[in-house]
C-alpha positions in Angstrom: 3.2 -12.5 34.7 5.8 -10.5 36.5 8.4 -9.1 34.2 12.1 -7.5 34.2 11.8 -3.6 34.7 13.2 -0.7 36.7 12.4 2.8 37.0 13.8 6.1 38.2 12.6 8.6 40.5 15.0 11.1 38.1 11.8 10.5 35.6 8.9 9.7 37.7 5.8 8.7 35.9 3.5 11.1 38.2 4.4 14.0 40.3 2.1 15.8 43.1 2.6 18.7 44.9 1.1 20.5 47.8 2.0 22.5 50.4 5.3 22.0 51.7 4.7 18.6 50.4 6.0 16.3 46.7 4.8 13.1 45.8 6.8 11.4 42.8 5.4 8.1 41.6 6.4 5.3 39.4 4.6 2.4 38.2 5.5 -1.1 37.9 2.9 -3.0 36.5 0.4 -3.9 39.7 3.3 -2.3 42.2 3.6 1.3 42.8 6.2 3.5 44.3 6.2 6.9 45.6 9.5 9.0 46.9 7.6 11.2 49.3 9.2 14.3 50.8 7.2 16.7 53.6 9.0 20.0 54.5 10.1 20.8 58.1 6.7 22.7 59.5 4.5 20.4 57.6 1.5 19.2 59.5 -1.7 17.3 57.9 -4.1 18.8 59.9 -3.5 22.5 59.5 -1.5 22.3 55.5 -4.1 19.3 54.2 -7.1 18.8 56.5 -9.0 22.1 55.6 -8.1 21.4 51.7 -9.8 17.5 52.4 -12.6 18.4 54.6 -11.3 16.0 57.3 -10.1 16.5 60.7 -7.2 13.7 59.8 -5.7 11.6 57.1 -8.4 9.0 55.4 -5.0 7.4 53.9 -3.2 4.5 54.9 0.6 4.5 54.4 3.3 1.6 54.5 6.6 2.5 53.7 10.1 3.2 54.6 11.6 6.1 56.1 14.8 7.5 54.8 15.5 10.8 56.5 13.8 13.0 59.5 11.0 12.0 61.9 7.6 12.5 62.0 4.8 12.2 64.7 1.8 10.2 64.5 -0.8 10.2 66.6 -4.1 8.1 66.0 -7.6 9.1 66.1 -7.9 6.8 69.6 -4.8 8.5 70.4 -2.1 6.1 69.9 1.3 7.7 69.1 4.4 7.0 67.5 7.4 8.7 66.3 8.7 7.8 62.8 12.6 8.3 62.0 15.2 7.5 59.5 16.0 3.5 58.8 12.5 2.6 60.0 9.6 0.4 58.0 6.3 1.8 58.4 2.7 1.2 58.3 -0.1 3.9 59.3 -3.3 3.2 59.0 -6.1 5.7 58.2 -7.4 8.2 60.3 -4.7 9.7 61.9 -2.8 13.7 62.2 0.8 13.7 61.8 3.7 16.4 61.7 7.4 16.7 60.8 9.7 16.9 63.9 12.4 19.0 63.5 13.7 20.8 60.8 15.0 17.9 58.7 11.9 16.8 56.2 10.6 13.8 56.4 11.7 11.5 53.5 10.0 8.2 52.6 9.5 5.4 49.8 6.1 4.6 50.3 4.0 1.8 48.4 0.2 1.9 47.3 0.2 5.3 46.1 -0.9 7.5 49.1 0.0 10.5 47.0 -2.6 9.6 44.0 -5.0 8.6 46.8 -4.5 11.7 48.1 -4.9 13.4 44.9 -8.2 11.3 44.6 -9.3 12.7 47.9 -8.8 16.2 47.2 -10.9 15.6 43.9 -13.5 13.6 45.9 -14.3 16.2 48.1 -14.0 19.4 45.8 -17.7 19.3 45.4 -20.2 21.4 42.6 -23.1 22.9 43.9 -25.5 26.0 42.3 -24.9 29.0 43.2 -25.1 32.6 43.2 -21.9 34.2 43.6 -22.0 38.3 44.4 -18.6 40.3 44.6 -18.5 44.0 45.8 -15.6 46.1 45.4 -15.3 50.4 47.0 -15.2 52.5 43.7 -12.1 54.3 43.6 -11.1 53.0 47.2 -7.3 54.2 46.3 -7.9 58.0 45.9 -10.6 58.1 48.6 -7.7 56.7 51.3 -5.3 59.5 50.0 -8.2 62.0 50.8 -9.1 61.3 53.8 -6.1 59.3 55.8 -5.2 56.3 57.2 -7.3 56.7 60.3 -10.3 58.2 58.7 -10.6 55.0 56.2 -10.1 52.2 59.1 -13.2 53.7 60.4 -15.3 54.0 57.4 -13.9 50.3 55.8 -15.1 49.1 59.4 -18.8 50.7 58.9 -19.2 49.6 55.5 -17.9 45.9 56.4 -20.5 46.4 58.9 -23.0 47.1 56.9 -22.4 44.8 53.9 -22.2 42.0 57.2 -26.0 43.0 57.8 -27.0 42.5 54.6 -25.6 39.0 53.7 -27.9 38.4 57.1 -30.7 39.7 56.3 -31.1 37.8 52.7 -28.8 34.3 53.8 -25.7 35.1 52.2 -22.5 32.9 52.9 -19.4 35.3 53.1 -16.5 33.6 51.2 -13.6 36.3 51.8 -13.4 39.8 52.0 -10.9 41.2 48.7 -9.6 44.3 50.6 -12.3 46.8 50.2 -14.9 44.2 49.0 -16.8 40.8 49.6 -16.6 37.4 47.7 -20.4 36.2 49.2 -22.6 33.0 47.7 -26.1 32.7 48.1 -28.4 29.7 47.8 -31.6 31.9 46.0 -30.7 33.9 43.0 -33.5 36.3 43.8 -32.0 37.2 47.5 -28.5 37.6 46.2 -29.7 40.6 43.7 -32.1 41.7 46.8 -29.2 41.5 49.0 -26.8 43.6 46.4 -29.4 46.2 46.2 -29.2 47.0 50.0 -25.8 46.8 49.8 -25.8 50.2 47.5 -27.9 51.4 49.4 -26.5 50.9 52.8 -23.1 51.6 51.6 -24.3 55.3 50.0 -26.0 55.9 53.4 -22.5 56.3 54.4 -20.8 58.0 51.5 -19.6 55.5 50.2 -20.2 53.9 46.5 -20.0 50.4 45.8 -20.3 48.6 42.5 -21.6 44.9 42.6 -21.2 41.9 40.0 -23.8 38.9 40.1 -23.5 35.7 38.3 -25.8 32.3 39.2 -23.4 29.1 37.6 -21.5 25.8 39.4 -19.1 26.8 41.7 -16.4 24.5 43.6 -16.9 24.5 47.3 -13.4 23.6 48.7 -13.2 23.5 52.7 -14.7 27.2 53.0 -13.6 28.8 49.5 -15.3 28.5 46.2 -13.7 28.5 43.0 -14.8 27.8 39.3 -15.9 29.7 36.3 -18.5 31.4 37.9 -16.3 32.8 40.4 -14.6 34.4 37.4 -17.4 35.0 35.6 -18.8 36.9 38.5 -15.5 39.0 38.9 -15.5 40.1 35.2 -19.0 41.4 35.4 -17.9 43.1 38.5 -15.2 44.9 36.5 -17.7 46.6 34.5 -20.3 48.0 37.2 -20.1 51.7 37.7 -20.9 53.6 40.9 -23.6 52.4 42.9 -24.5 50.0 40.1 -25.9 46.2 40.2 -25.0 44.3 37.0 -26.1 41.2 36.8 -25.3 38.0 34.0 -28.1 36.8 32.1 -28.0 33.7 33.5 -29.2 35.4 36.4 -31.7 37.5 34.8 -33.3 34.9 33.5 -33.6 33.1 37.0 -34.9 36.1 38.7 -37.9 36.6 36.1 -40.9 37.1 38.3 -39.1 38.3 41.2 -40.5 41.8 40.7 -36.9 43.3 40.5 -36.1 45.3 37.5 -33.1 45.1 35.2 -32.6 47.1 32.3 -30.2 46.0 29.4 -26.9 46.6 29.8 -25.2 45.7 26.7 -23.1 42.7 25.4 -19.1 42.0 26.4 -16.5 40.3 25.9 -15.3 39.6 29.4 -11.6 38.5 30.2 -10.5 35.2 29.6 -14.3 33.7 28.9 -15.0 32.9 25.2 -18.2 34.8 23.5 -20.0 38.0 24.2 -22.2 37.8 26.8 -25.4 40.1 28.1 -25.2 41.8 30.9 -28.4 43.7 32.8 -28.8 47.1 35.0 -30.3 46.0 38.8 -32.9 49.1 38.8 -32.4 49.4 42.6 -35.7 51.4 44.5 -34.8 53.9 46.8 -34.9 53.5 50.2 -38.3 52.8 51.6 
């Protein structure tokens, strides 16, 4: 049974934000209300899109717009402009974009910004992986030796080669971190394989590269991953030396049979990850 009650947006019972974006929601009982401001520049397909995995919004909207205008335009290519004083109702699959540079502010009912929240959740999927960062040992001093020009050059060359690599054995590059790779692989066996060429290539061309490799659930989001063993893989890079592999056991233990040799590497405590944990030594062959 309906009942007597009123709410504030000064204390809203939910608030969201994303890029250039705020959702503040309240609840009353079965009804719910969200204040909804987008920033002047905001556009879903290029702020929201690539965070959803869609090429346009899966979220219907019906609501009331207060200030600014925005542009819809519909999948089939219907278009509309939306301004201040107007009642609205978009159904899914649809891009829009604030015109202007007023924001576009709305009261909007069914909340679109928990469904959106839902949405991102949905589609921030877990998946097994091997997760293999590089990094340039002392990258800083070598740039102060040699200039400016001189390390464009050899950066490009050993992207190159690290590229060739991550072909050879199926590697997905993530990112590059600078003088580094962020790279997943599907097979924990090619991503230590792949890592061993990778010191080797790399020392072809005077160059020496330490490696950290870690096999866990990672969060694929549009193209980037995240998730402890994104971290996890990080902190084992932190303690590689010079032309050194280390691996996690959880990878050692999946690589048993491989024919690749580790040797033990100790135990740590790595940053921000509870509990000491054993590392292994890649023995990488030389060069055939």
């Amino acid at each position: 049974m309906p009942r007597l009650q009123a709410k504030s947006f000064a204390s809203p019972d939910d608030v969201r934000t994303l890029p250039k974006v705020r959702f503040e929601t309240v609840g009353l009982d079965d009804a719910t209300v969200g204040h909804c401001s987008f920033d002047a520049g905001w556009r879903w397909s290029t702020d929201v899109g690539p965070m959803v995995g869609t090429t346009s919004c899966p979220i219907r909207h019906l609501g009331y717009a207060m200030s600014g205008t925005m542009r819809v335009v519909m999948d089939d290519g219907q278009a509309l402009d939306i301004g201040p004083g107007t009642v609205f109702d978009i159904p899914p699959g649809h891009d829009k974009w604030v015109v202007g540079d007023e924001p576009w502010v709305t009261l909007e009912w069914g909340a679109s910004g928990r469904a959106l929240g839902a949405a991102l959740h949905e589609t921030s999927t877990r998946s097994l992986a091997t997760v293999v960062f590089t990094d340039i040992v002392d990258s800083t001093s070598t740039l102060g030796q040699i200039g400016d020009a001189r390390w464009r050059e050899l950066l490009a060359n050993h992207n190159a080669r690290l590229r060739e690599a991550l072909n050879v054995y199926r590697g997905r590059e993530v990112k590059t971190t600078g003088d580094g790779f962020l790279a997943v692989f599907d097979s924990p066996t090619r991503a230590v394989q792949c890592a061993a060429e990778m010191t080797r290539s790399a020392r072809a061309i005077g160059v020496e590269i330490r490696v950290g490799v870690h096999t866990g659930e990672v969060e694929l989001v549009g193209d980037d991953v995240g998730g402890i063993a994104v971290h996890m893989a990080a902190r084992v890079l932190a303690l590689a030396g010079p032309n050194e592999v280390l691996v996690s056991s959880t990878t050692s233990d999946l690589i048993e049979g491989s024919g690749l040799v580790l040797e033990d590497a100790g135990s740590h405590e790595l940053k921000g990850l509870s509990g000491a944990r054993q590392l292994f030594r890649l023995v990488v062959p030389p060069t055939p």
